[in-house]
N, C-alpha and C positions, 0 to 999 in steps of 0.2 A: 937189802931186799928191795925189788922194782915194788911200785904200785902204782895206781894209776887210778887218779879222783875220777867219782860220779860225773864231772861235769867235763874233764875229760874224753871221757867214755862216749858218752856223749855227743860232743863233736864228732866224735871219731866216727860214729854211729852215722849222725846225718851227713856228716860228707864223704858218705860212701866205701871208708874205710875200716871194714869191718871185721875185725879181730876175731876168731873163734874165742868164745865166752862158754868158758866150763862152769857151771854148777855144781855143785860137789854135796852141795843139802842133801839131806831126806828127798825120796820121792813125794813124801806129803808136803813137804814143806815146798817142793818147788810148783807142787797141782796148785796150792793156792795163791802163787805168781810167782812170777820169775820177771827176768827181763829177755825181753820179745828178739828173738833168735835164737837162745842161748840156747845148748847142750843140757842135759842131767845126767850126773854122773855119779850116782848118792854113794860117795866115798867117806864122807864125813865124820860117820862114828866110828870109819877103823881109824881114820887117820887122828884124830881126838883121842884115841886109848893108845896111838905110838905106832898102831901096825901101818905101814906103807905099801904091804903089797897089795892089796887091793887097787890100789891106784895107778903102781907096776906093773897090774896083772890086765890094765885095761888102757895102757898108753897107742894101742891101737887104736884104740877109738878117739884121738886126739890127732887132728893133724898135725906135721912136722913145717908145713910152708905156709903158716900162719901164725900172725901174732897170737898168745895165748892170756885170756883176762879169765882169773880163778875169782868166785866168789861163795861166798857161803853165808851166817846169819851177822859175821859181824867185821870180818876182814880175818881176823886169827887163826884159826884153821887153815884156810884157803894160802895161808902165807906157809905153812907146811905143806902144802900140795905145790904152790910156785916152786919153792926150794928144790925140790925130787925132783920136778921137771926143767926146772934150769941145770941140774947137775944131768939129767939128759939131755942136754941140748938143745931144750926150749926157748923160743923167746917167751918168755911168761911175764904175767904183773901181779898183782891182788888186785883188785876192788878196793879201794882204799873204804873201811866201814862195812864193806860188804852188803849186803840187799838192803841191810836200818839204813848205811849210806845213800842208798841207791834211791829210796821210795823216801827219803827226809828231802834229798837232792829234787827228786819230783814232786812232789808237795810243794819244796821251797821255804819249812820247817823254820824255828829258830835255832834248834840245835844240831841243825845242818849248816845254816851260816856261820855260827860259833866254832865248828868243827872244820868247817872250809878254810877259816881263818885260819885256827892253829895250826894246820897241814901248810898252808902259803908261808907261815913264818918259821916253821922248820920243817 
């Protein structure tokens, strides 16, 4: 499975190379932040109880001529939303950690440098 670290992202962000960023959270959970462009696309609790079509049912709303970075509240979920859309044809990633990734990564956290670590060594 692709993923692709916070700090990554990132980059990729400020040098203009901007990946469509699917959110898959809750609508409440993405009102109370998200990362700044991103998509909402609250597929979360079908795909968490095993249903995919929900996600199937809304791959229109995903472009096909862009990179695609899935995130949700921890990376796990969102890596069953990659999966579906890789076996569509997507270039897809995760959020490696997913938004705790994302906001420890912007803080600058210690249990985002610990975490950054493990990912660089496997």
């Amino acid at each position: 499975m692709t993923t692709i670290r916070p700090d990554e992202l990132d980059a990729r962000l400020a040098d203009g190379d901007d990946p469509f960023i699917l959110d898959i959270r809750p609508e409440s959970n993405y009102q109370r932040g998200a990362i700044e462009g991103s998509r909402n696309v609250p597929v979360y609790d079908d795909l968490r109880s095993g249903d995919d079509a929900s996600l199937r049912g809304r791959l229109d709303e995903i472009p096909r001529d862009r990179d695609v970075v899935v995130v949700c509240k921890m990376g796990i979920v969102a890596k069953r939303a990659t999966g579906l859309l890789r076996e569509e044809g997507y270039d897809a990633a995760t959020l490696a950690g997913g938004m705790s990734g994302w906001n420890g990564y912007q803080r600058g956290s210690l249990g985002y440098k610990l975490r950054s670590l493990i990912w660089r060594l496997f």
